[in-house]
N, C-alpha and C positions, 0 to 999 in steps of 0.2 A: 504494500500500500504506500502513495506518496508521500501522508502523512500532514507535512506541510503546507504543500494546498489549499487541502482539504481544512486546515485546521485554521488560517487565515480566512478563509472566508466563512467559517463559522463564528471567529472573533467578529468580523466586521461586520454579519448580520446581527448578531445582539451587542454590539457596540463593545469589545473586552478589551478593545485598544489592538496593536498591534504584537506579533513576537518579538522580544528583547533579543535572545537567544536559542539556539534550538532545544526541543522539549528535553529536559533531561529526563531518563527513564528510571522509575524508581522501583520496577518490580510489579507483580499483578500476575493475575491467572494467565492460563496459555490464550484463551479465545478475548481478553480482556487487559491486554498489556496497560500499565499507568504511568504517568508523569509528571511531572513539578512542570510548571508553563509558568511563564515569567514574561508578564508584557507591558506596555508602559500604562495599562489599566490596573497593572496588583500579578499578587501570583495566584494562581488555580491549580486544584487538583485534578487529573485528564485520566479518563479512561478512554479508549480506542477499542473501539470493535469495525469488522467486516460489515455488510449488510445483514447476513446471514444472522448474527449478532444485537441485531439493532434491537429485536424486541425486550433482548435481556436488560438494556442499556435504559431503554425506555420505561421499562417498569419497575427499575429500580430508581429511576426518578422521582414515579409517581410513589411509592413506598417511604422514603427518605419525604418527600412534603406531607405524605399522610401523616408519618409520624411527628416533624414538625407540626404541623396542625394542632395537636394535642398539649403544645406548650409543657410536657413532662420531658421525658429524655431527650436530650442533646444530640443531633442528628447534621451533619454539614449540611449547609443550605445549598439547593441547587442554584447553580446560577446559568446553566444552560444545556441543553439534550438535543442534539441536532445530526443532520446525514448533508452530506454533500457527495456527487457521485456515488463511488464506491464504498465510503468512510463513514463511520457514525463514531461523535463524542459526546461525552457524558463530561461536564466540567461542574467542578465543587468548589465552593470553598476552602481557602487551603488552611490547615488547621496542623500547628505544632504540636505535636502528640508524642505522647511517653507513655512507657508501662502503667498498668494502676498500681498502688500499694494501700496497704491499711485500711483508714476506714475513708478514701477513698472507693473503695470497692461495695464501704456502705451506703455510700450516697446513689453509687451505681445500681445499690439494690433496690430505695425507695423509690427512686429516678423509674426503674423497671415496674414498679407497683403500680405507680402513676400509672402509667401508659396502660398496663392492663384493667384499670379501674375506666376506660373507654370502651365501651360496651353494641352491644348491637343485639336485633332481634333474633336472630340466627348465622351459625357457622356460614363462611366463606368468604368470598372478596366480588368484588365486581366484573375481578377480571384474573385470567390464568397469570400465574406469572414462573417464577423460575427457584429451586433450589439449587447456587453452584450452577452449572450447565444443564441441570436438567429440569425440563417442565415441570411446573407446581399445579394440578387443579385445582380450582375454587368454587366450584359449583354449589352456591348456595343450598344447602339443605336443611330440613325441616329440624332435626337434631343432630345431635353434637356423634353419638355413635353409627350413624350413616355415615355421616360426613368423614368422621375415620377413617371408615372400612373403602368408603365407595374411591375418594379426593385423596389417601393417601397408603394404606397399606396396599388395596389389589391395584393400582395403576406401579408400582413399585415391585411387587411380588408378579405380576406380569410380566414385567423388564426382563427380572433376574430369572425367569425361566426361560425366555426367548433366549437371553444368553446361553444359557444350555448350565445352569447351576444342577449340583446332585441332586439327585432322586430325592434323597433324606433329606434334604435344607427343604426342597420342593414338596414332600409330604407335611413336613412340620409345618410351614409357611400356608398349606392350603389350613392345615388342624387350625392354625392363627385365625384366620380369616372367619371360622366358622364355630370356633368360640371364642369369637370376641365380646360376645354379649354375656358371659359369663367374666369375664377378666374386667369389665367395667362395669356389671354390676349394676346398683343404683345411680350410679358416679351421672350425673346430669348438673354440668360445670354452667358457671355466668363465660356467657358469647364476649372472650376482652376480645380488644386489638392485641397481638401480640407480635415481638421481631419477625419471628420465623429463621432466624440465623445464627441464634444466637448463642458464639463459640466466642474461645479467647480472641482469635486472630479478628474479629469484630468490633472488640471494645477497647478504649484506652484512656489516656488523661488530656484534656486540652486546658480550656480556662476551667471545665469542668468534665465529669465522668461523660465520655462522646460513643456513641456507638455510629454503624455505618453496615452495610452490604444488608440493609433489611433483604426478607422474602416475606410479606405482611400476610395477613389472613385472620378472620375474628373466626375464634374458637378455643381451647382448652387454655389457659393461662400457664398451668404443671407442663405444657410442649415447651414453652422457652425455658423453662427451668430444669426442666429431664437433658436439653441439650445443652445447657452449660454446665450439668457435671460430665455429659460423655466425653470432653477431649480434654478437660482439664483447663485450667486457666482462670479460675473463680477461687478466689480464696473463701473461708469458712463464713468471715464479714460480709461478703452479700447475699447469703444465703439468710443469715440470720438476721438482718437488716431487714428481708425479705420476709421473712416470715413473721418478725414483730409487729412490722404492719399490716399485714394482710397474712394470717393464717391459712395452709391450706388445709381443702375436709380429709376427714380421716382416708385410711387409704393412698394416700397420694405416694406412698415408698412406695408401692406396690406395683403402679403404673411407672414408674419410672425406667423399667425396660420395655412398658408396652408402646413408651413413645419415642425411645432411644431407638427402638427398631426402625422407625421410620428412615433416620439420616443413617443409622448403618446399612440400610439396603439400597440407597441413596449411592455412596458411599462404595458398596459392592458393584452397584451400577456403572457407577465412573470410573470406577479404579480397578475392578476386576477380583479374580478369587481371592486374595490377599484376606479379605473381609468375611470368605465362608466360613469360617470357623468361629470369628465373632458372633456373624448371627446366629450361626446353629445354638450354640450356647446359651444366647438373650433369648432363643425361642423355645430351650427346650426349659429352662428357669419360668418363661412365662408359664408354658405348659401344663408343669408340675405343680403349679397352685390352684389347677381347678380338682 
C-alpha cells in the first residue's frame, strides 16, 4: 500500500494539517499495522488497514464513541475513520500511556462499573462487529442465554470444526452447546454495555486509567471480567475495586470458564491447534459441574 497518499488526503479532508514526517511505525496487529503521525495539526495515533479491513477499522470507531458517550471509562477520542482508494485509517488521539500499577488499577475497576451500569432492553448491538480478526455477531435477542449460545459459542464452535478440530474437543463443544441451559441456570444478568476486549494488552495509564481496541455489545457484565482474568494483566485491585461497587450474583466463579471459552475458541480460530488442549480442559471443567 502507498500509505502516504492515501494518508494526506485523508488529513486534508478533515483538516489534520499536513505530515511533518513520515509515519513512524509503532507496532499493531498483522491486518492492522499503527503509527505515531506527527503533522503540523498535533500528533495522532494511525491505524492502517486494506479495504478488505475497512469494516474492522470502522467499527471500532463506532465502539470507542459509544463508549465515550457514556462519560465512565476513558477511551481515545476518535478524531477521524476514512478510505481513500485502496487504504482505510482509523486516527486517534495520541495519548502517553504507561503500565497501570496499584490502585491505579482501582480506578480502572470503578471506571469498568461505570460503563456497565449503561444498560439496554436486551443482549446485542446494532451492528456485527469484530473480535481480533474475527467476526462478532450481535443479533439482538430476546434473552441473555440465546444470545450466548446463538451470537457467540455455535458461530465459534462452527469455525473450529470447519477447521477440522478433534472428534473429542468436537463432541465436548457440541455436549457445551446443548447444556448450556443447565450451566447458567437461573443466571438472567442486567443487559450492561460492556468492552468486549477486555485483556491487558487493552488497558493502560494516560492522565487516567484509558482502555482502547473495544468489540462493544450489551449483555452479561461477568464476559469482561471472565476475560481479564484469562490472559493475565489485572492485578487483585481491580477486581476488588470491582466488586465493592457493584457485587456480582452468586454463581459468577462458576461461569467464569463458561465465558472464557468464548475468546479461547476465538483464539483457536486464529491461531490454530496450539489452543486445543486449553479448550478441551475449560470444557470438560464446564462439563463436570452438571
Amino acid at each position: 500500500m502507498s500509505t502516504q497518499p492515501a494518508l494526506a488526503a485523508i488529513l486534508e479532508e478533515h483538516a489534520l494539517g499536513e505530515l511533518i514526517e513520515k509515519p513512524e511505525s509503532i507496532g499493531g496487529g498483522d491486518s492492522t499495522p499503527a503509527y505515531q503521525l506527527q503533522t503540523t495539526r498535533g500528533r495522532f495515533f494511525g491505524k492502517r488497514a486494506g479495504l478488505s479491513r475497512w469494516d474492522q477499522l470502522r467499527c471500532e470507531a463506532n465502539n470507542l464513541d459509544a463508549i465515550r458517550d457514556t462519560n465512565t471509562i476513558r477511551v481515545p477520542t476518535v478524531i477521524a475513520c476514512d478510505r481513500v482508494e485502496d487504504e482505510a485509517w482509523l486516527l486517534l488521539e495520541w495519548l502517553d500511556v504507561r503500565p497501570l500499577r496499584g490502585n491505579q488499577f482501582e480506578a480502572l475497576g470503578r471506571s469498568l462499573c461505570d460503563l456497565h451500569r449503561t444498560d439496554s432492553s436486551q443482549p446485542g448491538w446494532h451492528e456485527n462487529n469484530w473480535i481480533g480478526n474475527s467476526p462478532q455477531l450481535n443479533q439482538p435477542m430476546s434473552d441473555w442465554e440465546t444470545f450466548y449460545l446463538e451470537c457467540r459459542l455455535r458461530p465459534q464452535i462452527e469455525w473450529a470444526v470447519e477447521g477440522g478440530i478433534p472428534a473429542t474437543l468436537r463432541r465436548l463443544l457440541y455436549a457445551l452447546m446443548d447444556r448450556l441451559s443447565d450451566l447458567l441456570g437461573e443466571h438472567s444478568p442486567p443487559v450492561s454495555l460492556t468492552h468486549g476486549d477486555l485483556w491487558g494488552g487493552n488497558v493502560a495509564m494516560a492522565d487516567c486509567p484509558v482502555t482502547y481496541d473495544p468489540a462493544c455489545f450489551f449483555g452479561d457484565r461477568e464476559m469482561d471480567l471472565a476475560m481479564a482474568r484469562l490472559f493475565g494483566g489485572f492485578d487483585e485491585h481491580f477486581f476488588a475495586a470491582y466488586l465493592e461497587a457493584w457485587p456480582l450474583p452468586p454463581g459468577w466463579q462458576k461461569r467464569v470458564d463458561l465465558y472464557q471459552i468464548y475468546h479461547q475458541l476465538n483464539h483457536l480460530n486464529l491461531f490454530g491447534g496450539i489452543y486445543v488442549d486449553s479448550c478441551r480442559r475449560t470444557v470438560e471443567r464446564l462439563l463436570s459441574q452438571i
